[in-house]
C-alpha positions as CSV (number, residue, x, y, z in Angstrom):
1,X,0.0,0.0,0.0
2,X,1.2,3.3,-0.7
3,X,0.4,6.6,1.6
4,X,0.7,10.1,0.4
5,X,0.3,12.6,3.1
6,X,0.0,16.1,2.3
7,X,-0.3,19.5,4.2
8,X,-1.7,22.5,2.7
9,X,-2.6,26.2,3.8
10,X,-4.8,28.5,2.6
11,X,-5.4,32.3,3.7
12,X,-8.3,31.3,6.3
13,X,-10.8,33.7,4.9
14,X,-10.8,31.7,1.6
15,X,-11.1,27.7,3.4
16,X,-15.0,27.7,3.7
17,X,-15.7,29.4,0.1
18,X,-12.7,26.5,-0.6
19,X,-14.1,23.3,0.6
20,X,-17.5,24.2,-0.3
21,X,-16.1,24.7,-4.7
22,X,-14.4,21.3,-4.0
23,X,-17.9,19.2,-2.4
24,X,-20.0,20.9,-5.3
25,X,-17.0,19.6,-7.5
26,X,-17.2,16.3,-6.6
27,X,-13.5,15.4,-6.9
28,X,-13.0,14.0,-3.4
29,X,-15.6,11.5,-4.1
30,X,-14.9,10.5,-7.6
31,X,-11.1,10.4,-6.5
32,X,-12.8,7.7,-4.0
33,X,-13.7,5.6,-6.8
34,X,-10.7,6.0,-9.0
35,X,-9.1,2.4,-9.5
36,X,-6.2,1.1,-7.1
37,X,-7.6,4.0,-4.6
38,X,-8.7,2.4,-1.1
39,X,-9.3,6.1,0.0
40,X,-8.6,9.9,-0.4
41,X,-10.2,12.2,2.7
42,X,-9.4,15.9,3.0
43,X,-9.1,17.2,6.4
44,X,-9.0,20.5,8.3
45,X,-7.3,21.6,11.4
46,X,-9.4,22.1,14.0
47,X,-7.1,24.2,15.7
48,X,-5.0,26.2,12.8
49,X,-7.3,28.0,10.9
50,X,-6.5,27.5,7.0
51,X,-4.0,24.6,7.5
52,X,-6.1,21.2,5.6
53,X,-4.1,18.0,5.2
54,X,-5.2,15.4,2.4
55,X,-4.3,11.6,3.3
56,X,-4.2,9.1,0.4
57,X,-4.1,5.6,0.3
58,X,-3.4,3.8,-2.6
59,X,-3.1,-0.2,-3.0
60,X,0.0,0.2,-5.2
61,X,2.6,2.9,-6.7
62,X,1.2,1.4,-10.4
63,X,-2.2,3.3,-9.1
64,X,-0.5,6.8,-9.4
65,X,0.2,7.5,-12.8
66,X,-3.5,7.1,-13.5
67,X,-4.0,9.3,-10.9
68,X,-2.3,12.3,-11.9
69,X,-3.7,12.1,-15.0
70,X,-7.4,12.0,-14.2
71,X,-9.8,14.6,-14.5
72,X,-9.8,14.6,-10.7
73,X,-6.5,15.3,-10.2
74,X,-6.1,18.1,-12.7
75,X,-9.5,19.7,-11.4
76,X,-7.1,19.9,-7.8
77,X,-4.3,21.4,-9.2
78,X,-6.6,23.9,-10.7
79,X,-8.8,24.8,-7.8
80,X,-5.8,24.7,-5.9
81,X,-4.0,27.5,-8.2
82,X,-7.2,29.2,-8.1
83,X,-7.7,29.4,-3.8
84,X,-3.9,30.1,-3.7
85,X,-3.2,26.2,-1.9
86,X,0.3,25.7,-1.0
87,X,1.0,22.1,-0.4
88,X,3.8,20.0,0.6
89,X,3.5,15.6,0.4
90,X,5.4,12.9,2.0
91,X,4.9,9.6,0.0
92,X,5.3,6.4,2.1
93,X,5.6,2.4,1.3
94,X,3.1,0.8,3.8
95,X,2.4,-2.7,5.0
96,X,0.2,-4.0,7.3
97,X,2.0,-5.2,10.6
98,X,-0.7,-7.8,12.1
């Protein structure tokens, strides 16, 4: 399995108006269903306002090409571009250890 753990920050007046475009987008979801995915949540700091962190699982690196070439992906990179999203990601090799 493969984790990707990104961190992103946005000016905090922008995250609601943010996350809203990207529910009425649909891209979380459909990124859900993409193949090789076993899941893709976005998340937001409870205590930072404007820090979000996205947390991807993947059941193999062979998913990711695909990926970043979907629809989904490129509709992120564009909203992000768009909402002024900075992000940083940490890919990791994972394997179960029960």
């Amino acid at each position: 399995m493969v984790i990707i753990y990104c961190e992103a920050s946005i000016a905090p007046e922008k995250q609601s108006e943010y996350i809203e475009k990207l529910n009425e987008s649909g891209i979380v979801a459909a990124t859900n269903t993409e193949p090789g995915n076993i899941s893709y949540e976005l998340l937001c700091s409870p205590s930072v306002p404007g820090r979000m962190f996205i947390v991807e699982r993947w059941e193999n690196p062979s998913a990711l090409p695909a990926h970043m070439r979907s629809k989904n992906f490129k509709a992120l990179t564009k909203l992000n571009a768009e909402y002024g999203v900075k992000a940083t990601h940490t890919m990791y090799e994972a394997k179960a250890l029960n």
